[in-house]
Backbone as a printed PyTorch tensor [residue, N CA C, xyz], in Angstrom:
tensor([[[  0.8310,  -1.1820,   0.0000],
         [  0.0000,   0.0000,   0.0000],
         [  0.8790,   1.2490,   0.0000]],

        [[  0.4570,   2.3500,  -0.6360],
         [  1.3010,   3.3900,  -0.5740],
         [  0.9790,   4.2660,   0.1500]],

        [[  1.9660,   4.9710,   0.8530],
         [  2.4920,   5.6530,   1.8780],
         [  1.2570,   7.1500,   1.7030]],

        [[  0.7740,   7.7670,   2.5310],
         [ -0.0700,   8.8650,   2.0910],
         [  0.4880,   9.8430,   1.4180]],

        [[  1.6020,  10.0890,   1.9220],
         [  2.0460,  11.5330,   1.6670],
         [  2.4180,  11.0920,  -0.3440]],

        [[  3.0710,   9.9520,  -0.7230],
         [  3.2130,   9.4670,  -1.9050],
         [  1.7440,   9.0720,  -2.5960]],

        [[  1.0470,   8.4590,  -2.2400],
         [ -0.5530,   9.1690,  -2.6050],
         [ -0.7340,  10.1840,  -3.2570]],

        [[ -0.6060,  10.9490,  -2.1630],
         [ -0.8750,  12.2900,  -2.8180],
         [ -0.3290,  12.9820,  -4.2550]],

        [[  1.3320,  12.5120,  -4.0520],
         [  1.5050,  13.0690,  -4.8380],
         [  1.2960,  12.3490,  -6.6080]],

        [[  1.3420,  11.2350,  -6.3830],
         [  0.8070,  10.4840,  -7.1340],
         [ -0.7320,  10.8300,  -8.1040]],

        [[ -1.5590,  11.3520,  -7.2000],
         [ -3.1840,  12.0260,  -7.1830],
         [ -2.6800,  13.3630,  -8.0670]],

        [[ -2.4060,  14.2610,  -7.5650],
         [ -1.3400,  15.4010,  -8.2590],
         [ -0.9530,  15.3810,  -9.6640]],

        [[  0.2350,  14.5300,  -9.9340],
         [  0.4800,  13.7300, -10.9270],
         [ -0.0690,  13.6400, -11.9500]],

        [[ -0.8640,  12.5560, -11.5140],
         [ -2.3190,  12.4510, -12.6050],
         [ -3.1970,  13.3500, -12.7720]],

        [[ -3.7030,  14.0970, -12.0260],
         [ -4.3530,  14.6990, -12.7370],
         [ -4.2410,  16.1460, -13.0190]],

        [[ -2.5590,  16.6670, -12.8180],
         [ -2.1030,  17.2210, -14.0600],
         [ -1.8400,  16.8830, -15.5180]],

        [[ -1.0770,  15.5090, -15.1390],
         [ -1.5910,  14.8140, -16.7690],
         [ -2.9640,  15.1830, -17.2800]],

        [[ -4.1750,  14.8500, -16.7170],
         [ -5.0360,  14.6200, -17.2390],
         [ -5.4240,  16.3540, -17.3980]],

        [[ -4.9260,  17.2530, -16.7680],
         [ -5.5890,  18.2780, -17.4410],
         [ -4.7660,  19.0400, -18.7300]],

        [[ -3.1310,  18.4250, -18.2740],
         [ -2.6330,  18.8320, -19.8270],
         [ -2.7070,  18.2530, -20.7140]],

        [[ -3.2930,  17.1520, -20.9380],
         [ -3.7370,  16.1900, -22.0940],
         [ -5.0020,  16.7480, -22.6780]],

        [[ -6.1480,  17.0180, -21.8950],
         [ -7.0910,  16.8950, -22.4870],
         [ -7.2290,  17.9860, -23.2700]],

        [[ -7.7100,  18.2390, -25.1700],
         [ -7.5020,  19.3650, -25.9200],
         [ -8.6350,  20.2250, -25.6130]],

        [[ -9.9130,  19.4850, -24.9760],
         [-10.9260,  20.0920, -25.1620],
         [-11.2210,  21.7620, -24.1000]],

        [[-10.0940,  21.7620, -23.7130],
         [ -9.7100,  23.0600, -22.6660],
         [-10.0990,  24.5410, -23.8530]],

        [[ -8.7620,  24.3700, -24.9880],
         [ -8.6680,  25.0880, -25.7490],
         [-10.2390,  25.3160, -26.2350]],

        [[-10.7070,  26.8550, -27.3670],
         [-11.8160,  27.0700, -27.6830],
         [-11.4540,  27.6270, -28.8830]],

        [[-12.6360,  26.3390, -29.9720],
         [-12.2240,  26.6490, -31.4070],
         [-13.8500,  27.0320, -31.9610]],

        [[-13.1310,  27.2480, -33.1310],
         [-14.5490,  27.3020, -34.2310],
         [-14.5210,  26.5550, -35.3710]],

        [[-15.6160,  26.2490, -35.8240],
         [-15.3380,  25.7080, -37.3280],
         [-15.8890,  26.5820, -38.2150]],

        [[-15.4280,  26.0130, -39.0060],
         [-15.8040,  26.5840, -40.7660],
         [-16.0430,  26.2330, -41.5710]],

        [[-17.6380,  25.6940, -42.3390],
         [-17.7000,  24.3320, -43.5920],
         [-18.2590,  25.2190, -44.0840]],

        [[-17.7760,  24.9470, -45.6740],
         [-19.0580,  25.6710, -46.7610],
         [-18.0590,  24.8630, -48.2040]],

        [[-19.1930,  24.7900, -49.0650],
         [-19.0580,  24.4340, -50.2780],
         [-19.1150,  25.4480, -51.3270]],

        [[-18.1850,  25.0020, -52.3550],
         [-18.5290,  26.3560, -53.1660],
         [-18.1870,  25.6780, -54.3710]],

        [[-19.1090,  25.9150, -55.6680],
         [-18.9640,  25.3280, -57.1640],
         [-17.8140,  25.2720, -58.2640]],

        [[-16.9350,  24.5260, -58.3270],
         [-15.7600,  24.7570, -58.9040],
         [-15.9910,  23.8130, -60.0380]],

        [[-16.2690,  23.9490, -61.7040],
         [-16.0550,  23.3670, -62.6520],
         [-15.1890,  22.7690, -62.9570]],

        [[-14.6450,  21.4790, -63.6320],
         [-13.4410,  20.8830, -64.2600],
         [-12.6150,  21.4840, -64.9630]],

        [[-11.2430,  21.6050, -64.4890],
         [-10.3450,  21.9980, -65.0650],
         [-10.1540,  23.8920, -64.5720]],

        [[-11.1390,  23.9870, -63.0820],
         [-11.0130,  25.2700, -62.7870],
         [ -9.4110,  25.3340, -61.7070]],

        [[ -9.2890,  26.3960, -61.3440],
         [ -8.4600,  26.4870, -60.2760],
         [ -8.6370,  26.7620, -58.8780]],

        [[ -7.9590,  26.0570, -57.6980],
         [ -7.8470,  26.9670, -56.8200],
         [ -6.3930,  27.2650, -56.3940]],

        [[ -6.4900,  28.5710, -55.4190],
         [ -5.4840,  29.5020, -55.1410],
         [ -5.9440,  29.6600, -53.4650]],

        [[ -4.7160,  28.8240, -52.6340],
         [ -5.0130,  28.5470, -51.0910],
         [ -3.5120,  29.4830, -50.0260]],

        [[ -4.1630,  30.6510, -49.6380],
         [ -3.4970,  31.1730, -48.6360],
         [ -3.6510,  30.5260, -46.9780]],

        [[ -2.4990,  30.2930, -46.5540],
         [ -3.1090,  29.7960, -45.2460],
         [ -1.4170,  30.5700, -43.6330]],

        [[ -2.0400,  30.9380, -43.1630],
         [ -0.9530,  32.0520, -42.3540],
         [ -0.8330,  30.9680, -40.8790]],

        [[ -1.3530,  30.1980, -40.6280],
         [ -0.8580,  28.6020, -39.8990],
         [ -1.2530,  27.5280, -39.5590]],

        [[ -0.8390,  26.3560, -39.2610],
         [ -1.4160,  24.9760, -39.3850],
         [ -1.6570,  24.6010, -40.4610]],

        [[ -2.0230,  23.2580, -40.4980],
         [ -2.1280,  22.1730, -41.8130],
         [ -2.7850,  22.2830, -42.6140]],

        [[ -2.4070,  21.9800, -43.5430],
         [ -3.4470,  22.1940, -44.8750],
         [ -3.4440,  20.4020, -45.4440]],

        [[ -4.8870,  19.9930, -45.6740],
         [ -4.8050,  18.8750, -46.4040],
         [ -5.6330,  19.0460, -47.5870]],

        [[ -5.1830,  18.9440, -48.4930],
         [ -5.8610,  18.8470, -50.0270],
         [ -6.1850,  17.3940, -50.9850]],

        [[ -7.4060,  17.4720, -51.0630],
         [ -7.8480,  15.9830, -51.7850],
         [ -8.7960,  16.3590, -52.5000]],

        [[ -8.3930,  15.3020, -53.8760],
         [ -9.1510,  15.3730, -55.2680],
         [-10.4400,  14.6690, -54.8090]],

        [[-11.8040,  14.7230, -55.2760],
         [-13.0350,  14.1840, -55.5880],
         [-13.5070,  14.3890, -56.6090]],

        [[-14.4110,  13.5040, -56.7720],
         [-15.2220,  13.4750, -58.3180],
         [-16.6790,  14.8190, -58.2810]],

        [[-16.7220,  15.6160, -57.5580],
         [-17.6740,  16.6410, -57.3210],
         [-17.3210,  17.6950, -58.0600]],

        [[-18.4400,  18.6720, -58.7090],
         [-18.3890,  20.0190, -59.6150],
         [-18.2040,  21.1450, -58.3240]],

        [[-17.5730,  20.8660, -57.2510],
         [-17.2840,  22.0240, -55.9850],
         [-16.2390,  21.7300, -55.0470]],

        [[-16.1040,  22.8900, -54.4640],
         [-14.8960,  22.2380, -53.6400],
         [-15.4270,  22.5670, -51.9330]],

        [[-14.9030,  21.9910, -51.1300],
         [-15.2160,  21.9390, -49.7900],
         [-14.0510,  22.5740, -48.7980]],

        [[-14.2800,  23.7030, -48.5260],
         [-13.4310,  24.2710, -47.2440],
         [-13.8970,  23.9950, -46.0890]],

        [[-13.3330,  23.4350, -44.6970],
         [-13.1530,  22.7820, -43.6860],
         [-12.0980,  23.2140, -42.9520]],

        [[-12.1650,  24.3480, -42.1580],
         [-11.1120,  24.4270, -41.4130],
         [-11.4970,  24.7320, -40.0080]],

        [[-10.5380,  25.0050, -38.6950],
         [-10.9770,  24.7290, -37.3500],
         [-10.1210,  26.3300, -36.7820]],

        [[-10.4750,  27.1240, -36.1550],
         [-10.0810,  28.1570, -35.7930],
         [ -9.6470,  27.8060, -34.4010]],

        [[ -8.5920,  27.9540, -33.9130],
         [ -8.2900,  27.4440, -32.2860],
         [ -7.5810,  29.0620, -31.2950]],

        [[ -8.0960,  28.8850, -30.3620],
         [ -7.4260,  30.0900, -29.2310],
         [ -7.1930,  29.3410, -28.0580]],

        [[ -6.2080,  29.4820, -27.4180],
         [ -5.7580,  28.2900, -26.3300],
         [ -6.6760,  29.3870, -25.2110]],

        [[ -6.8740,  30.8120, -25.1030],
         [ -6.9720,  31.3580, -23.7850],
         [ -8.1930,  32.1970, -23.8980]],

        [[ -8.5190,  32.9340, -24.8520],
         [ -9.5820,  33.7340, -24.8370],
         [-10.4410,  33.7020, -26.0810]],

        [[-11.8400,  33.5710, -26.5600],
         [-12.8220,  33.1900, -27.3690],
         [-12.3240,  34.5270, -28.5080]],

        [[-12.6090,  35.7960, -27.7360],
         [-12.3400,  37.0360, -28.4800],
         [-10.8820,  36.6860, -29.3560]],

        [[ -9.8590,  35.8280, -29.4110],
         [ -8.5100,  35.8290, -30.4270],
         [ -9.1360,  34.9080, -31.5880]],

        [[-10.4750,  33.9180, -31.3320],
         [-10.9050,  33.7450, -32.6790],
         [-10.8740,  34.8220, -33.6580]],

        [[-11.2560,  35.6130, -33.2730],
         [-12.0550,  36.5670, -34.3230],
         [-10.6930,  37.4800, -34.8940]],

        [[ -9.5010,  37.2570, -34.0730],
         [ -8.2400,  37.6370, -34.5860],
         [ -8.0700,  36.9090, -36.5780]],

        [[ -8.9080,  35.7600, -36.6110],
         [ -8.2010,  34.8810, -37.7920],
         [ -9.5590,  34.9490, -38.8300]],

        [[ -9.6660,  35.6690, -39.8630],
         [-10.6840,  35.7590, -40.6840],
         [-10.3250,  34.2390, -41.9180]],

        [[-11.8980,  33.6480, -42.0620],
         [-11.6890,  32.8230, -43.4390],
         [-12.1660,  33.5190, -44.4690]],

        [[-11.5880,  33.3170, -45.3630],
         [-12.2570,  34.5680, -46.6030],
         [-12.0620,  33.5340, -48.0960]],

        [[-13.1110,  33.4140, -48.8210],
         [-13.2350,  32.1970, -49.9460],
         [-13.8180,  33.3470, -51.0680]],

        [[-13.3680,  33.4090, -52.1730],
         [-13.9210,  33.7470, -52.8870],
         [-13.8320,  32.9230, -54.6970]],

        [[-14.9860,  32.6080, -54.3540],
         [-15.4220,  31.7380, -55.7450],
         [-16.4570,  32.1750, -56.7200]],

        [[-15.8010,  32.0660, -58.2410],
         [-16.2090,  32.6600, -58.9310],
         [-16.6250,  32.0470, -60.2960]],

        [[-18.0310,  32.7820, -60.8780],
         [-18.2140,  31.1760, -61.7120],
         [-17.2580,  30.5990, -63.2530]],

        [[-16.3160,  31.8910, -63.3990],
         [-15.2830,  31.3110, -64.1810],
         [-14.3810,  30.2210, -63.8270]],

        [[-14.4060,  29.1250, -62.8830],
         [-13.8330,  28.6130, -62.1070],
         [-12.4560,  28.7610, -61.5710]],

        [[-12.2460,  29.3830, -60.9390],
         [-11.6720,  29.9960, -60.2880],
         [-12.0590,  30.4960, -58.4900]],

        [[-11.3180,  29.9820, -57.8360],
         [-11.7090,  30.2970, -56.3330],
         [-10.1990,  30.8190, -55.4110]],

        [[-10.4440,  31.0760, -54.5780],
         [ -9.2780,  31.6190, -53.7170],
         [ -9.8840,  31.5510, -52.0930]],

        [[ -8.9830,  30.5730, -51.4600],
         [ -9.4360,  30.4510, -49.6690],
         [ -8.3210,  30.8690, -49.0530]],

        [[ -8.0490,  31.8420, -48.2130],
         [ -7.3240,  32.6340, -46.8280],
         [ -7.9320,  32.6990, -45.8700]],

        [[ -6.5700,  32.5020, -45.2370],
         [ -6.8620,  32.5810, -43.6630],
         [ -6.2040,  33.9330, -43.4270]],

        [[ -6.6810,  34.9990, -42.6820],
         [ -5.7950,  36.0060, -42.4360],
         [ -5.6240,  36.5130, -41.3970]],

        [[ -4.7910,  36.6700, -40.4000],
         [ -4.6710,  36.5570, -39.0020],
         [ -4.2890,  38.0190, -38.5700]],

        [[ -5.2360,  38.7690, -38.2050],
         [ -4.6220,  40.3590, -38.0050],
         [ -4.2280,  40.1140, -36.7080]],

        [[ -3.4810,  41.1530, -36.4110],
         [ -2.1430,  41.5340, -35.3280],
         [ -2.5040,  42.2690, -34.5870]]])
């Protein structure tokens, strides 16, 4: 059996782990929208940080999906604008733009 005072710290321990593990602390937003992109149109993708994943489908549109994150205050969302502009010459353009 373990000793109390090692208990404790043990108790401690864990569940600092468990509060620096868990992501759901942080406060994000999302962002879905579809927008009509013809065959053989283009897009043109600004992105100021984090991952970008890009994948082909057989659809006449394309799908932006991205996640806005602030580790401390809701108000630094609104620091990061998404801005898509699609146009029916096919042609589109998605940024992220993060004012200062």
């Amino acid at each position: 059996m373990l000793r109390p005072a090692l208990r404790a710290t043990a108790v401690c321990v864990l569940l600092l782990a468990v509060v620096w593990a868990v992501p759901s602390l942080a406060i994000s937003k999302e962002f879905n929208q579809s927008y009509p992109l013809q065959p053989g149109g283009s897009l043109e993708l600004q992105n100021v940080n984090g991952t970008v994943d890009v994948q082909g489908w057989d659809r006449n549109e394309i799908e932006v999906r991205a996640v806005k994150t602030a580790k401390q205050r809701e108000s630094d969302l609104e620091r990061v604008s998404i801005e898509v502009d699609a146009k029916p010459d096919g042609t589109a353009r998605a940024s992220s733009i993060s004012a200062r």
